[in-house]
C-alpha positions in Angstrom: -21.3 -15.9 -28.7 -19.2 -14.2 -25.7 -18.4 -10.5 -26.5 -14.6 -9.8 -26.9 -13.7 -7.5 -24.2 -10.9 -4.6 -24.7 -8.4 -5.0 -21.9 -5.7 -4.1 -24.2 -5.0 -0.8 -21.8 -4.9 -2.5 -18.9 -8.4 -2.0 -18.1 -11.6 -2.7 -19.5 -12.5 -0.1 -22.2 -16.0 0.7 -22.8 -18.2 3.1 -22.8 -20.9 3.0 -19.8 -24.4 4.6 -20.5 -24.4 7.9 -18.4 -27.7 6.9 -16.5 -26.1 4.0 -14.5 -26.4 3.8 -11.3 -22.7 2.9 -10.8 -23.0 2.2 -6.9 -26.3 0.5 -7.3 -25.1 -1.5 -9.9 -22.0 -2.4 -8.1 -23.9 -3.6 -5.2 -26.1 -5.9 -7.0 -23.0 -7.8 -8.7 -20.8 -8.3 -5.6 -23.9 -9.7 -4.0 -24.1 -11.9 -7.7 -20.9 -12.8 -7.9 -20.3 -13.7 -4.6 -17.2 -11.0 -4.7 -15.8 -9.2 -2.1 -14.1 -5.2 -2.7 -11.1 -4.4 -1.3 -10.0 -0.6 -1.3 -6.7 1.4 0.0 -6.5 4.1 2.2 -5.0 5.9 -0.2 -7.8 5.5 -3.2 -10.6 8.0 -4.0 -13.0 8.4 -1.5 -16.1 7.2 -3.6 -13.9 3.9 -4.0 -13.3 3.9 -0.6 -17.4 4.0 0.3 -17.8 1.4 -2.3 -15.8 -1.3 -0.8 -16.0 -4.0 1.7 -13.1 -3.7 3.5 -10.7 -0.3 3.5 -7.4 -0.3 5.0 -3.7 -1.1 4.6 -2.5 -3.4 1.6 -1.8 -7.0 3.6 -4.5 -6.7 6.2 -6.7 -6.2 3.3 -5.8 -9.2 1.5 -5.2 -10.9 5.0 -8.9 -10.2 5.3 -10.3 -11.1 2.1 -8.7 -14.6 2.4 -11.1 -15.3 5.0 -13.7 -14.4 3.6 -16.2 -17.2 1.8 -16.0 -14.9 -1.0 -15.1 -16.4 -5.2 -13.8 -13.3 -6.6 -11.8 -10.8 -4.5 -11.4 -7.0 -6.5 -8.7 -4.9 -5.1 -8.8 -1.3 -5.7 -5.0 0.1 -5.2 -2.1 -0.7 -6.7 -0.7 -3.8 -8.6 1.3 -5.4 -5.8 -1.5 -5.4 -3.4 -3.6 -7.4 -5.8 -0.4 -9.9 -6.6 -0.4 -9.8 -2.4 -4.3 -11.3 -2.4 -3.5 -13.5 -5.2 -0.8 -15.1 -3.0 -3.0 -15.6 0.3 -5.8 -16.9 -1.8 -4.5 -19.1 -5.0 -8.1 -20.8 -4.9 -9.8 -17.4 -5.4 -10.6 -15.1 -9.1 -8.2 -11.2 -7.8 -9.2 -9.1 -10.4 -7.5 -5.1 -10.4 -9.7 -2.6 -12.1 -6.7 -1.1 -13.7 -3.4 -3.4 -14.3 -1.4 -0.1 -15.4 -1.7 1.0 -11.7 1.9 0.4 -10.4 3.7 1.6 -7.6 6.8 3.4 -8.0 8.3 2.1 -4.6 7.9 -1.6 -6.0 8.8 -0.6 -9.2 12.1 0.9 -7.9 13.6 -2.6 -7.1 12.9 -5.3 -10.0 13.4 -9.2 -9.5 16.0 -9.7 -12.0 18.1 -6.5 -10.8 17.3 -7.6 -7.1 18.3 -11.1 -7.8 21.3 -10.3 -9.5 22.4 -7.7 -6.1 21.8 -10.3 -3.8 24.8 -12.8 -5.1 26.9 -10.2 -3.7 25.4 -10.8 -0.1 25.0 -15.1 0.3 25.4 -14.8 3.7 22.5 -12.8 4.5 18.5 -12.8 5.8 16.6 -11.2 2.9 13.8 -8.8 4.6 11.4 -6.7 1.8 8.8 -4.7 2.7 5.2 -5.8 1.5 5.5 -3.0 -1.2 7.4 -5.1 -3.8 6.8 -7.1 -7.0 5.4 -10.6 -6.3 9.3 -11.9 -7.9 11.2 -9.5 -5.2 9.0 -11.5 -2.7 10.1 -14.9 -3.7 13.9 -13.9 -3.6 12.7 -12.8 -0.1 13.1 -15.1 3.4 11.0 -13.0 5.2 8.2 -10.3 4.2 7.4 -6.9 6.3 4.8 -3.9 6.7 5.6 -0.6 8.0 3.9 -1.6 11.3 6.1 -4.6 11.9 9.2 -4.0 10.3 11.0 -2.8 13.2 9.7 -5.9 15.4 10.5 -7.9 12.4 14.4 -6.7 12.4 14.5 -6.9 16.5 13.5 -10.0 16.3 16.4 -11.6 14.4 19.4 -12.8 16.4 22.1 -9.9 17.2 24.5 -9.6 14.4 22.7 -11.8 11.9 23.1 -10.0 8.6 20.3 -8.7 6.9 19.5 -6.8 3.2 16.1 -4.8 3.3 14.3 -3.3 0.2 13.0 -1.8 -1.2 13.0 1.2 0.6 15.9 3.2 2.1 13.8 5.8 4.2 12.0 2.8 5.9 15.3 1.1 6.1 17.3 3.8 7.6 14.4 4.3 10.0 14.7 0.6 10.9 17.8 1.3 11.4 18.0 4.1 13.5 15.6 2.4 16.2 17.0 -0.8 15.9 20.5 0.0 16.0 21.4 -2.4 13.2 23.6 -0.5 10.9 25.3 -3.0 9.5 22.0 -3.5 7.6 22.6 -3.6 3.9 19.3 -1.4 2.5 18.5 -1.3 -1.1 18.5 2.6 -2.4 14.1 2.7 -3.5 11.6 4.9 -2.6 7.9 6.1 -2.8 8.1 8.8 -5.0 4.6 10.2 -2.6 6.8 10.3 0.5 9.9 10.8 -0.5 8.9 14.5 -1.8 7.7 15.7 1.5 10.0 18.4 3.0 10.6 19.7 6.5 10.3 23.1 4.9 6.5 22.6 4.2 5.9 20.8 7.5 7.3 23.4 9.6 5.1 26.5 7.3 2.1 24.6 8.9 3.2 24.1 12.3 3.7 27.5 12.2 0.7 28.3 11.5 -1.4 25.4 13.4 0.9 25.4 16.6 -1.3 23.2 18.7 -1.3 20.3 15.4 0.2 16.9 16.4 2.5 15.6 12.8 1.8 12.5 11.7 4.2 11.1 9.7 4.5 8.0 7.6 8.2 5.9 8.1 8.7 5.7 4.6 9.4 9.8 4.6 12.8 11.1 4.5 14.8 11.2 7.8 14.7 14.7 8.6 11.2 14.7 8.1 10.4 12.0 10.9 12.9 13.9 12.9 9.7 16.5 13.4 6.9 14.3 13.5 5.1 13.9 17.4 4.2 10.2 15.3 5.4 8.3 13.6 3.5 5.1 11.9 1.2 3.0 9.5 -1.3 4.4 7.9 -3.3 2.2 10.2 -1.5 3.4 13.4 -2.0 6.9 12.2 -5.8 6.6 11.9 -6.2 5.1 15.3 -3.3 7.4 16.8 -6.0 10.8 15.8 -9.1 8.7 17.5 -6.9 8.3 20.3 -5.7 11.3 20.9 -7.3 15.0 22.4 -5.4 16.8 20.0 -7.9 18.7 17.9 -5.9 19.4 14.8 -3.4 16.9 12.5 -0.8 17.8 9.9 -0.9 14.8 8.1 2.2 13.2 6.7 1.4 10.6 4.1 -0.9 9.9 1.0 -3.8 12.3 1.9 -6.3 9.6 0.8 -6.0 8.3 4.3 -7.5 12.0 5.2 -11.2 10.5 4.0 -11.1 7.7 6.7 -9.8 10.0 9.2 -12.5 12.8 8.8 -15.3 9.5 8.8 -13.7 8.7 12.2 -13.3 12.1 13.8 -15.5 14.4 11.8 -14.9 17.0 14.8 -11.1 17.1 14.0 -9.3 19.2 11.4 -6.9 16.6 9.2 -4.3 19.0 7.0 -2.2 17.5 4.1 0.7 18.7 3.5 1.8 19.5 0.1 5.2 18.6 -2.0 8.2 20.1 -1.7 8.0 20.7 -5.5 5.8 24.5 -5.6 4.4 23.1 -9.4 2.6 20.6 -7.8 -0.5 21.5 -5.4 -1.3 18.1 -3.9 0.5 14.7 -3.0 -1.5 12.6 -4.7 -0.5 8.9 -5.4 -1.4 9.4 -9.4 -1.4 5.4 -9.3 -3.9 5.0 -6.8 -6.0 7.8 -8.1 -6.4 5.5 -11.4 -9.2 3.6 -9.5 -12.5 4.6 -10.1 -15.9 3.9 -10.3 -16.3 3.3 -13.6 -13.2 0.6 -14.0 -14.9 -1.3 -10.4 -18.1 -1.2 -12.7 -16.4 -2.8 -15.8 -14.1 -5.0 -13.7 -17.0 -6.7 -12.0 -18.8 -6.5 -15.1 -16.9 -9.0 -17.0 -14.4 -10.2 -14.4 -11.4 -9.0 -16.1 -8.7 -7.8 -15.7 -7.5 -10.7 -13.9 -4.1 -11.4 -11.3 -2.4 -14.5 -12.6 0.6 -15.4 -11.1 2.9 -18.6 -11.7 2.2 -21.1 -8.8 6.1 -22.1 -7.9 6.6 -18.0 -7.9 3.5 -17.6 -5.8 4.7 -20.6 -3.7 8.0 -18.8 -2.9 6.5 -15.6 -2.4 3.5 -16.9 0.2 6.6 -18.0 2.3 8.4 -15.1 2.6 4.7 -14.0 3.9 4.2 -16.6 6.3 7.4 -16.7 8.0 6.4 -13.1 8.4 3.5 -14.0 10.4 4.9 -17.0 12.5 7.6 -14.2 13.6 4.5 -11.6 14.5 
């Protein structure tokens, strides 16, 4: 008789015995199960070692498509593992922990986002990859933060456009582009958008030969004194590049792991939240990946990414068009 599993959290919940070897143990059933591990930049750093592949949300799932792999387990956040589940129907996406949202995607919901975009008919739906799996659907063509600004370019001079779900990316769009007639839906990453010139310019201060790195989903004034701005991708590759010996870094410091890996010579320094109560600018969501819920996941395959096909359909268009246009 199968054991009933508790997944009524969100995540598997049972006790493990405390002399597993949870990386060992890991190994053995990806190599099993024929699974492949997926991990964000911005997860733990003993999640990042564990997986496969690390790196930005799409690429990731980009990447794990290709793969000969059965079951695909994305540690980060519950659009990215909708995101694989749409590139690879045919495959078992399974999230260690379902309850790990994101508060950028959860700041524009389909049936709001539907319901805003009767007032605009007439106009070429962009969303940025961080959205619901329904915002994608009601979407005609799907962006990342390293393409969104080609994306946008790319589009035929005064063709009107509605972007979401996040107005510091969107402004940013437009400021480069020059498209202000773009109609940008008011979200934000609640990570980024608490970053503050104030705290930036403490450090600078005091690391004066530092180069800024700065995410595009940050507030406006707070690109406005970053020497870079960029993916988390085109970060990482921007401090291998560069001679600079020092980096105030900008975004989600779980990026800082893969940076130090890369240039363990180089100093990488986060910089904290404009809110003093708070010491770090931690992603709380992506944080909820660990170890132990990659263990249990793998375990009993569960939790499992199900999405309706005619949704998933809709939203894998938005996505290709995307990548015909790149």
């Amino acid at each position: 008789m199968k054991k009933s599993v508790d997944v009524s959290k969100g995540y598997v919940d049972e006790k493990i015995d405390a002399g597993t070897d949870l990386r060992a143990e890991i190994a053995r059933m990806k190599k099993e199960k024929r699974a492949v591990i997926l991990a964000h930049y911005y997860t733990r750093p003993e999640v990042q070692d564990a997986a496969d592949f690390v790196g930005d949300s799409l690429a990731l799932s980009q990447k794990a498509a290709e793969t000969d792999a059965e079951i695909i387990l994305f540690a980060g956040v519950h659009f990215m593992a909708e995101t694989a589940k749409i590139l690879s129907p045919g495959k078992k996406v399974l999230m260690p922990d379902l309850t790990a949202g994101c508060s950028l995607a959860d700041s524009c919901r389909a049936g709001e986002f539907e319901r805003f975009l009767r007032d605009y008919p007439d106009h070429t739906v962009v969303s940025y990859v961080n959205t619901t799996v329904g915002v994608k659907a009601l979407t005609d063509i799907t962006c990342t933060s390293s393409n969104a600004v080609r994306i946008v370019e790319a589009l035929p001079a005064g063709e009107k456009i509605v972007f979401a779900p996040d107005r510091n990316l969107g402004n940013y769009i437009k400021s480069v582009t020059g498209r202000e007639d773009m109609v940008v839906w008011d979200g934000a990453c609640h990570v980024h958008d608490r970053f503050s010139v104030e705290k930036i310019l403490e450090l600078k201060k005091a690391h004066p030969g530092a180069k800024v790195l700065a995410h595009p989903e940050c507030k406006k004034v707070v690109l406005m004194v970053a020497d870079v701005v960029g993916s988390t991708a085109a970060l990482l590759d921007f401090c291998g590049r560069s001679e600079a010996d020092e980096f105030i870094v900008v975004t989600e410091p779980g990026i800082i792991h893969q940076m130090r890996k890369a240039d363990p010579g180089k100093t990488f320094i986060p910089v904290p939240p404009s809110d003093a109560s708070c010491g770090c600018n931690d992603c709380a969501y992506m944080k909820q990946m660990t170890l132990e819920k990659i263990y249990l996941t793998l375990r009993y395959e569960l939790p499992e990414i199900v999405i309706d096909e005619a949704i998933r359909a809709r939203a894998e268009r938005s996505i290709r068009r995307m990548l015909e246009m790149s």
